[in-house]
GURODREN-569387 format. One record per residue: x negated, z negated, y of N, C-alpha, C, O in turn. Coordinates in steps of 0.02 Angstrom, whole numbers, padded with zeros to 5 digits, always signed. Layout:
<nodes>
XZYXZYXZYXZY...
</nodes>
This chain:
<nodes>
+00968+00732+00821+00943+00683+00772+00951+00613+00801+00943+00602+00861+00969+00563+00754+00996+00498+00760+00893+00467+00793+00837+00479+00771+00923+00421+00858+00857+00395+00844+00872+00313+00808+00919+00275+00820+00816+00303+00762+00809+00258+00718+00760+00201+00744+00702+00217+00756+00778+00143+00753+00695+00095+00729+00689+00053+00667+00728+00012+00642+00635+00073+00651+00605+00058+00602+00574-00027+00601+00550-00058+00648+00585-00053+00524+00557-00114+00532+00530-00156+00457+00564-00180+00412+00450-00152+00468+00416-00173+00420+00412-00231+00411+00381-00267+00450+00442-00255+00356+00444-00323+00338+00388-00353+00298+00360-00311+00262+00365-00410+00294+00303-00446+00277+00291-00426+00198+00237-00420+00170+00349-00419+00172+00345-00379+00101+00336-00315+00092+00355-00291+00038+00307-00276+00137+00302-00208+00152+00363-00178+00142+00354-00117+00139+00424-00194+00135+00473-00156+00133+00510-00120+00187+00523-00154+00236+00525-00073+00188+00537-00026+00249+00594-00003+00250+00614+00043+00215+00641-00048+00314+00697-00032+00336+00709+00005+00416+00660+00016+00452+00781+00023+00439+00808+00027+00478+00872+00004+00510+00920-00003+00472+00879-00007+00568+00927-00016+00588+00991+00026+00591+01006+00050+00645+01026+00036+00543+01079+00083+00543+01130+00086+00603+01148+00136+00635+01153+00009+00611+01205-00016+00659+01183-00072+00667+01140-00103+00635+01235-00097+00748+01267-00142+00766+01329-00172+00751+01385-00155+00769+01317-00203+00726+01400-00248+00695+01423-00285+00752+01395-00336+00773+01476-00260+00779+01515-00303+00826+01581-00324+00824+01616-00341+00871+01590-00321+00783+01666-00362+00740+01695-00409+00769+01669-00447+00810+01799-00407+00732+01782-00472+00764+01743-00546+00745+01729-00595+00780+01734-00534+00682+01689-00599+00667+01622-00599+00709+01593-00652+00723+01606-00554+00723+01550-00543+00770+01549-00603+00843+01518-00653+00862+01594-00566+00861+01643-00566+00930+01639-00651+00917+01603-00692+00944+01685-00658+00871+01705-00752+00872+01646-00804+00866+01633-00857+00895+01624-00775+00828+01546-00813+00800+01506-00808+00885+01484-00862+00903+01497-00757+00928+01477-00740+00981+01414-00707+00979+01391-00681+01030+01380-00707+00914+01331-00647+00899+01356-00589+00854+01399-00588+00810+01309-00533+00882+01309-00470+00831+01260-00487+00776+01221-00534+00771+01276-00422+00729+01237-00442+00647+01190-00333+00674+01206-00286+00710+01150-00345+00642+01093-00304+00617+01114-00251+00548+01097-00285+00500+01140-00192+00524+01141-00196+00465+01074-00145+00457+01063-00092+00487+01044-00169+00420+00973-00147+00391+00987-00115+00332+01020-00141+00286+00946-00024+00330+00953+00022+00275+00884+00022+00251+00844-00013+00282+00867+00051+00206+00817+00096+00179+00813+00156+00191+00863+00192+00184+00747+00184+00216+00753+00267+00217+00790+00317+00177+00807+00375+00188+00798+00272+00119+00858+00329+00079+00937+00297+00073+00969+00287+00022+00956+00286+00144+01006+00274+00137+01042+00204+00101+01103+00198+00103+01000+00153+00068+01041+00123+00018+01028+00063+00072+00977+00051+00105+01106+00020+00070+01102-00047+00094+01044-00080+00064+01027-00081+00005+01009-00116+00132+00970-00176+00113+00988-00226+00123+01001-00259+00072+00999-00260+00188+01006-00334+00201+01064-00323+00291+01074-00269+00318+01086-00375+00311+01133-00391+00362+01088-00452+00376+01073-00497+00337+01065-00445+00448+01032-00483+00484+01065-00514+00565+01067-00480+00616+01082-00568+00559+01100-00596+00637+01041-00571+00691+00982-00588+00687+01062-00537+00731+01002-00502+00789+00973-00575+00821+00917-00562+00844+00988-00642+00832+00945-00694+00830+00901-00704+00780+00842-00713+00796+00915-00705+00723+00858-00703+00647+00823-00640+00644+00772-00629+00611+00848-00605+00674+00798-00526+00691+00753-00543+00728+00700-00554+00699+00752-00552+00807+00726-00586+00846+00662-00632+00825+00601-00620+00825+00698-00688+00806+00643-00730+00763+00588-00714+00717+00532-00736+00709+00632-00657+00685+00574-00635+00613+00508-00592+00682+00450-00607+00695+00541-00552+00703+00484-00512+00741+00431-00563+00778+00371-00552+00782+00461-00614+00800+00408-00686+00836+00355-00689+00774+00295-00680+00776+00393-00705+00723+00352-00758+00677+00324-00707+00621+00317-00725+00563+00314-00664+00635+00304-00627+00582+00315-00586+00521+00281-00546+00489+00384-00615+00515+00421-00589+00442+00421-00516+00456+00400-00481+00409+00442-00480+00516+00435-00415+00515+00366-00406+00533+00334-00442+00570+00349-00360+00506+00248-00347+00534+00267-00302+00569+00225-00294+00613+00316-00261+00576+00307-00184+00619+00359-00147+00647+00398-00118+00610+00366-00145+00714+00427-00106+00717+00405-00032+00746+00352-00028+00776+00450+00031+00736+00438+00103+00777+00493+00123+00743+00530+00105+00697+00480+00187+00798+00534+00247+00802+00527+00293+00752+00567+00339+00743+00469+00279+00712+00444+00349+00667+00422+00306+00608+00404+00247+00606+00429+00359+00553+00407+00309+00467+00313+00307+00490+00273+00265+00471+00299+00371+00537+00227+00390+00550+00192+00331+00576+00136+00312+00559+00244+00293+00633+00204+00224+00685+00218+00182+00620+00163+00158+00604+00259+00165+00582+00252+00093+00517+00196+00120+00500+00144+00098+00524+00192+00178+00452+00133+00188+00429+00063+00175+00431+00022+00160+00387+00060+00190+00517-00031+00173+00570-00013+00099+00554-00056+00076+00516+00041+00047+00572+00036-00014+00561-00001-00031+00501-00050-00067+00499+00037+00009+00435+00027-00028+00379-00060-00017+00381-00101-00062+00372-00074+00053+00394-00159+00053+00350-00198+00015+00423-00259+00010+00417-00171-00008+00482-00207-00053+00528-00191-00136+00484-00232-00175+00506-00153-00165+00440-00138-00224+00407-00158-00216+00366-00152-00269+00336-00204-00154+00310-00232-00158+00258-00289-00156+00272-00321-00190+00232-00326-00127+00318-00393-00125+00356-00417-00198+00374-00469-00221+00350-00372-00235+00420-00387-00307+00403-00375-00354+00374-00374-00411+00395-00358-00325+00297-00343-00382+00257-00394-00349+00200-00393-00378+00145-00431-00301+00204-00474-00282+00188-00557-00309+00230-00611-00322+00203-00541-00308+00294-00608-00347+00336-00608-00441+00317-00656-00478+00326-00539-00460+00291-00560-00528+00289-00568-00538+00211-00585-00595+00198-00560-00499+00157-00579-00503+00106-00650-00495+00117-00673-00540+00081-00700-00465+00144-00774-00439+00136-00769-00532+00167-00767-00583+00132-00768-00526+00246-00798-00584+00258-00802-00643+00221-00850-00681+00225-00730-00657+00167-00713-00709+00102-00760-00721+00076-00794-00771+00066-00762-00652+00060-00829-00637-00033-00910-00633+00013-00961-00637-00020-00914-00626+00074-00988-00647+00106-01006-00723+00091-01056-00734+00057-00967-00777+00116-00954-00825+00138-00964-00848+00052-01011-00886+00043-00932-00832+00002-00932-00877-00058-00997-00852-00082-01019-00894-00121-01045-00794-00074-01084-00776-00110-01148-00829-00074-01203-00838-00102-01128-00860-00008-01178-00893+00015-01183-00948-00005-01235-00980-00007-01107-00972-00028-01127-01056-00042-01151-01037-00111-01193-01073-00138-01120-00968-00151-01144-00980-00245-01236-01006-00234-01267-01058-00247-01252-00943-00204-01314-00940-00193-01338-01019-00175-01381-01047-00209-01304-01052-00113-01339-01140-00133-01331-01165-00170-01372-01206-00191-01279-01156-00197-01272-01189-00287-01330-01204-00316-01364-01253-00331-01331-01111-00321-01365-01072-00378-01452-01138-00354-01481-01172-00397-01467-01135-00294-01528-01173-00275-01517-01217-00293-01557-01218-00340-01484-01275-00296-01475-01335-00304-01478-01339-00374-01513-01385-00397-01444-01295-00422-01455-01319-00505-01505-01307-00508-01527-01352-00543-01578-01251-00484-01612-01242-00526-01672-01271-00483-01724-01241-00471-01656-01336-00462-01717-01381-00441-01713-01432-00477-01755-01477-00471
</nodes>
């Protein structure tokens, strides 16, 4: 079995690295390109492995692994806290309604 890494992008969309493009445009340019699949096979996107690089710094990818199983733990660990900062949101606004709410009815 091919090993794969996997890579979750900020849009939850879930690719792989199929290949290395080392062409000669590759070659001349002096970087390789990324070509990025979908689990079912269908082209997604061609990424310069410097703009790969970058995205993983800055975030555009949220997740990389060897298994759809490790994206997965990522994703419900990124919905867990985007679920903990929604509560803390809606804590935080129910406190100021609530001074509002004091302030009109004095």
């Amino acid at each position: 079995m091919d090993e794969r890494l996997y890579l979750l992008f900020e849009d939850y969309r879930i690719g792989y690295i199929r290949e290395i493009c080392n062409c000669d445009q590759c070659k001349e340019r002096g970087e390789s390109e990324c070509l990025i699949y979908e689990p079912d096979e269908k082209y997604m996107d061609c990424i310069k492995l410097s703009k790969l690089t970058d995205d993983v710094k800055n975030g555009v990818v949220q997740a990389v692994g060897y298994t759809i199983n490790e994206i997965m733990k990522d994703v419900k660990d990124i919905i867990s806290r985007k679920e903990s900062q929604i509560n803390s949101m809606s804590i935080i606004c129910d406190y100021y309604r609530n001074q509002l709410d004091r302030k009109e009815s004095k």
